[in-house]
N, C-alpha and C positions, 0 to 999 in steps of 0.2 A: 264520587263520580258525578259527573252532569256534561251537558250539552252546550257552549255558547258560542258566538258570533264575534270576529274579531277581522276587519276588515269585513272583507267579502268574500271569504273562509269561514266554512264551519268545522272547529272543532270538539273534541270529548276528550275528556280529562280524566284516569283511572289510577287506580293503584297496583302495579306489578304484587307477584307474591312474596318477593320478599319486602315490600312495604314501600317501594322508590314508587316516588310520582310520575305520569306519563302522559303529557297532552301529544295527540295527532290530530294532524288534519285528516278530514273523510272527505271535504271537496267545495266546489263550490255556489255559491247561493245560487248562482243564475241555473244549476243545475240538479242541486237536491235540494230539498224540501228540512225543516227543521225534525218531522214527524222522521225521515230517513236516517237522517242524523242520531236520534236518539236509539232506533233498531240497531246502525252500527254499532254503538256504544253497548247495547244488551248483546251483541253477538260477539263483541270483545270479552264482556262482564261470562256470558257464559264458558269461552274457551280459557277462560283461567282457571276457573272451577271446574271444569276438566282436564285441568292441565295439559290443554294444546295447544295453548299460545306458543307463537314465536316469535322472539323481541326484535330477530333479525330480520324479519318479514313485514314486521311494523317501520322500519326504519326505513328512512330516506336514503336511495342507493349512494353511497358517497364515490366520486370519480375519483381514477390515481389522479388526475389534473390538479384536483383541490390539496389531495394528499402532498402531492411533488412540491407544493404552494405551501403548505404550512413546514413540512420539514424543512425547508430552503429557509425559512424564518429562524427556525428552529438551530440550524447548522453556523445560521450566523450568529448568532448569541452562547453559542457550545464547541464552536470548532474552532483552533488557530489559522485554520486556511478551507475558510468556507467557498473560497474559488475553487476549489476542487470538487465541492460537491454539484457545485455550478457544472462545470466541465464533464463529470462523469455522469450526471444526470440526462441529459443531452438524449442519448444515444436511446437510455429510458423512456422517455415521452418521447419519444417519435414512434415506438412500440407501442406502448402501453395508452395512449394519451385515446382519451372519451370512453374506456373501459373500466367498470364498476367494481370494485375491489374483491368483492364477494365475484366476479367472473376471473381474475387471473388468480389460476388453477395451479399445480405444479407441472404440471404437459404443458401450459402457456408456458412456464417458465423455460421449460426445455428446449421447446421450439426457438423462443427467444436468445438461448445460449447458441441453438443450431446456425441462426441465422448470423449474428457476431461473428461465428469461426467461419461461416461461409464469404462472409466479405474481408476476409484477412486477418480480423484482431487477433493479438498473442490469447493465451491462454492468463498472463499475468493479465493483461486488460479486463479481459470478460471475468473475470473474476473479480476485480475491484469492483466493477458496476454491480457483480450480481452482491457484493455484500454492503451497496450501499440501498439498493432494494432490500435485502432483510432486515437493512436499519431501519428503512423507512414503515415495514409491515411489522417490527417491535414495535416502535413508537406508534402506530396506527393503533393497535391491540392495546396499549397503556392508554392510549387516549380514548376508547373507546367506540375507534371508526372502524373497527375489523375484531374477529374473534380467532382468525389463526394467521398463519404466518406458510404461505407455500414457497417461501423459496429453505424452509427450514429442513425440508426434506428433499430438497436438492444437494447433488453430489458438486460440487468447484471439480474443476478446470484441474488437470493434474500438470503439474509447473517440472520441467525439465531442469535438474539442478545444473547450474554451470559458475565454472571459478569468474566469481567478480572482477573486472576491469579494475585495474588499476595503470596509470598512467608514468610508462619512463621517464628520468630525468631530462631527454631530449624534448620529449613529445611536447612535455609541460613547456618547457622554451618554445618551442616553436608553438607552441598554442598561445602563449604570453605575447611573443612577437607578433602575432597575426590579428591579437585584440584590439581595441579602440581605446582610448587613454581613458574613457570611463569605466570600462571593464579590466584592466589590467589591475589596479586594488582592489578587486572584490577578489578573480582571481589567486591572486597572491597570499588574502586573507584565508580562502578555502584552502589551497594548497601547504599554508604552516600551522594553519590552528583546526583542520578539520571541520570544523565549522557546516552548520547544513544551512543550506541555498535563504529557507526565511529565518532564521538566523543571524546572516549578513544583512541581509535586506534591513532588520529592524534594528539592527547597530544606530544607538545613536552616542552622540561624541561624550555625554555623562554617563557611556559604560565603559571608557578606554580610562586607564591612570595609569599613564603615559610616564611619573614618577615612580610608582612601584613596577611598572609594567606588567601591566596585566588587561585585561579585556574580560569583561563581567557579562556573562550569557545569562539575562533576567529573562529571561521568555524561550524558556527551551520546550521542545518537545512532551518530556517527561515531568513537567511544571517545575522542575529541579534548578534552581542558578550554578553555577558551576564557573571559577575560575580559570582562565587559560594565559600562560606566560608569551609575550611578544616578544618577536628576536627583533637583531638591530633594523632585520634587512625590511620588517614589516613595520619596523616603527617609524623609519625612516620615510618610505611610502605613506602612512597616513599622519604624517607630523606636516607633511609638504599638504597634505588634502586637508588638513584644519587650516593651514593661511589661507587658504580660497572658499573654507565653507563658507555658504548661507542660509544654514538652515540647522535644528536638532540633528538628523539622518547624516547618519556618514558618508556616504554612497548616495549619491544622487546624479542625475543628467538632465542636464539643461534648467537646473534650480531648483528641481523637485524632488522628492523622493522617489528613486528608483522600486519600480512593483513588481517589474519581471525582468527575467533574463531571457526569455525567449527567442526574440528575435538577434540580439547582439551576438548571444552564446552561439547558433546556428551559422550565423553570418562566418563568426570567427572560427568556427571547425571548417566551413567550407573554405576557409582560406589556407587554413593551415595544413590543409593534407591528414588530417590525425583522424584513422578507422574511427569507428563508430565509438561513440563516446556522450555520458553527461555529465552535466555538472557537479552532480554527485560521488561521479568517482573518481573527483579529488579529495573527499573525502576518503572511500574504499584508498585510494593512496597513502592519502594521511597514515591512515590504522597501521596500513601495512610495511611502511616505511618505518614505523617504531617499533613494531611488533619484531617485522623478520630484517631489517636493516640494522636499525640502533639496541637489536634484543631490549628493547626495555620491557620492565615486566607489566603482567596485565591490569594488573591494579591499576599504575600508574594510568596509563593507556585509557583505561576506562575511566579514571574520571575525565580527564582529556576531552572524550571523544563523547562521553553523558550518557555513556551506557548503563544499561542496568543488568542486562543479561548477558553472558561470557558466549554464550553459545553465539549472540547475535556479533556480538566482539568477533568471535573464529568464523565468520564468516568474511568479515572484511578484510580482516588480517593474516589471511589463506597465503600459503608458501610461491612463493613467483617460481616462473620455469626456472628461471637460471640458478636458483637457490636449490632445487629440488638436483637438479646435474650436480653440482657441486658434492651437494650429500651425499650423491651416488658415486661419485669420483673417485672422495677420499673414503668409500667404503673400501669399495674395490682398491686402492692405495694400500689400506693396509690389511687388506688380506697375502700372507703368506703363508705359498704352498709348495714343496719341492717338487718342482715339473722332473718327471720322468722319459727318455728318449727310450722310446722303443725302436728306433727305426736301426739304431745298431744292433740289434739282438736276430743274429744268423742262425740261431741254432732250428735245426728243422724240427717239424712238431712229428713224434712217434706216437701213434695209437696202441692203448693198450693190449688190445685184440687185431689179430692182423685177419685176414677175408678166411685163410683154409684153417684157421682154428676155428673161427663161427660155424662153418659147413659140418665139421667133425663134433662139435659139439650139437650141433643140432641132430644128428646122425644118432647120439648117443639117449638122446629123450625119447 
C-alpha cells in the first residue's frame, strides 16, 4: 500500500482481498494535501478489514457512450455484417447516450421499449435492438465494465407469427422487369440458388466453376461452405457479366463492388407494383418452390439453402394458399357418401300416444 504523485493527481495503491492490485485516484494537488492522501488510503485500508468495501463505488462511472464505442470495435472484428450493428445501435444512443451504466436499470429498459412501440417500431425491431443491448451489457460484465446485465430480466416483444412471403412466378417477372440491368443478376441469383443478400454481394468470380457448374458459398452465415448447382438460365447471365468484369466481385455498379441493395431493391418494388416485399423472400421462395412445388426432400433442400435446423427450413417452406385448396379439393373428391332424398318421403309422422290417451292415463295415477 502507499501514497504517490503521478502528474498532478494523487494517487493510493492497495491490495483488494482477494489479492488483485488497485490504484485510484483521491484528487488533485492543487486541492488535497499529500497528508489527505494518505488518510484516504487508511480509510480504504480499514474498509477491507471490515469488509465494506465496494469495488463498484471505487470505480470510475463508465458511460454507455464508451460502452457503444468499444462494442462497435468489437462487432467489427466478430461479426459478418457489423453494419447492422451500426444501424440497430442508433436508436440506443440517442436513449441511453451520457448515462452510466450502473444507472440503466431494467424500468430504464422498459420505458425504453415503451417509447420504440410508441413511435411505430414492429415488435420484430424493438426486439433486435433490445438483444443487441444485452450483448453489449454481456460483454460489458466479461470485460469488467458492469457487474450485471438489466436487460437480462427483461421480457422481448412478443412476435405475431405470420406465413412468410413468398414471391409468384408473375411477381418475380415483373420485379425482374422493373430492375436496372445491375440488379437483375443478382436478382436472378437469389431467385434460383436461394442464396442470402451478403451472400451475393461477396460472390467473387474464384467461387463460380462455371465447368462443373457450381457456385461455392465460402462465407456463409453458419461459417459452413456449401455447394449450389447453376442452371443454364443463371449461367448464362453471369457468363455474359465475366466478358465485362473489372474486378474479383461479381456484382458490381459503376466498377465497384456492390455493398447494398437498398436503394435499387426499393426503387424497383415501387416500380413494379409487387405488395410489400424483401429481398429475402426470394429466398423464403426458393425453399418453398422445392419443398412444396418440385417435392424435393428435405435433406436435399437444406443443404441447398445452409440450413442447419429443419424447423427453421418449415418455416420457409410453409404450404402456399393455392396448394392448401387443392389439398382440400381432392379431399373432398374423394369422399364418398350415399346422399339420401328425403324430400320424397310422404308418409305422415304418427305419435305413439295420441292427446285422450295421455288425459286417461294421467286420470288413472
Amino acid at each position: 500500500m502507499g501514497v504517490y504523485q503521478k502528474g498532478n493527481r494523487w494517487y493510493i495503491d492497495y491490495y483488494l482481498p482477494e489479492g488483485r492490485r488497485k490504484r485510484e485516484v483521491v484528487g488533485h494537488v492543487d486541492k488535497i494535501t499529500r497528508s489527505l492522501a494518505e488518510k484516504a488510503l487508511k480509510a480504504r485500508a480499514g474498509e477491507i478489514v471490515q469488509g465494506k468495501f465496494n469495488l463498484e463505488k471505487a470505480k470510475k462511472p463508465i458511460l454507455f457512450d464508451k460502452l457503444l464505442e468499444r462494442y462497435l470495435g468489437w462487432a467489427k472484428d466478430n461479426h459478418k455484417a457489423p453494419e447492422n450493428d451500426t444501424h440497430l445501435t442508433k436508436p440506443l444512443l440517442a436513449y441511453f447516450e451520457g448515462k452510466t451504466l450502473s444507472s440503466i436499470t431494467p424500468w430504464l429498459v422498459e420505458k425504453y421499449k415503451s417509447e420504440r412501440k410508441a413511435q411505430g417500431k414492429t415488435p420484430a425491431t424493438i426486439n433486435r435492438e433490445l438483444t443487441v443491448l444485452k450483448r453489449m451489457f454481456n460483454l460489458a460484465c466479461e470485460w469488467g465494465l458492469a457487474t450485471s446485465n438489466p436487460v437480462s430480466r427483461i421480457k422481448f416483444m412478443q412476435i405475431p407469427k405470420e406465413i412468410p412471403r413468398t414471391l409468384k412466378d408473375w411477381e418475380f417477372a415483373r420485379l425482374y422487369q422493373a430492375a436496372p440491368s445491375h440488379l437483375k443478376p443478382v436478382l436472378l441469383t437469389g431467385y434460383l440458388t436461394g442464396m442470402r443478400k451478403g451472400e451475393i454481394l461477396k460472390l467473387k468470380w474464384g467461387d463460380i466453376d462455371f465447368e462443373m457448374g457450381y457456385i461455392l458459398v465460402r462465407d456463409s452465415k453458419n461459417n459452413e461452405a456449401r455447394a449450389i448447382p447453376i442452371d443454364e438460365t443463371l449461367k448464362k447471365e453471369l457468363l455474359g457479366l465475366k466478358e465485362r468484369a473489372t474486378c474479383k466481385y461479381v456484382f458490381t455498379y459503376e466498377g465497384k463492388p456492390m455493398k447494398s441493395l437498398r436503394r435499387s431493391w426499393y426503387t424497383t418494388l415501387k416500380h413494379s407494383g409487387i405488395d410489400k416485399c424483401t429481398f429475402h423472400h426470394l429466398r423464403h421462395t426458393f425453399a418453398s418452390n422445392l419443398v412444396v412445388g418440385q417435392k424435393e426432400d428435405i435433406i436435399t433442400v437444406m443443404e441447398l439453402t445452409g440450413h442447419k435446423d429443419i424447423r427453421m427450413l418449415k418455416r420457409y417452406s410453409h404450404t402456399r394458399e393455392e396448394y392448401k385448396k387443392k389439398a382440400i379439393k381432392r379431399l373432398g373428391d374423394s369422399l364418398k357418401l350415399e346422399v339420401i332424398d328425403t324430400s320424397l318421403d310422404t308418409t305422415p309422422f304418427e305419435p305413439k300416444f295420441k292427446e285422450a290417451d295421455i288425459i286417461e292415463l294421467s286420470k288413472q295415477k
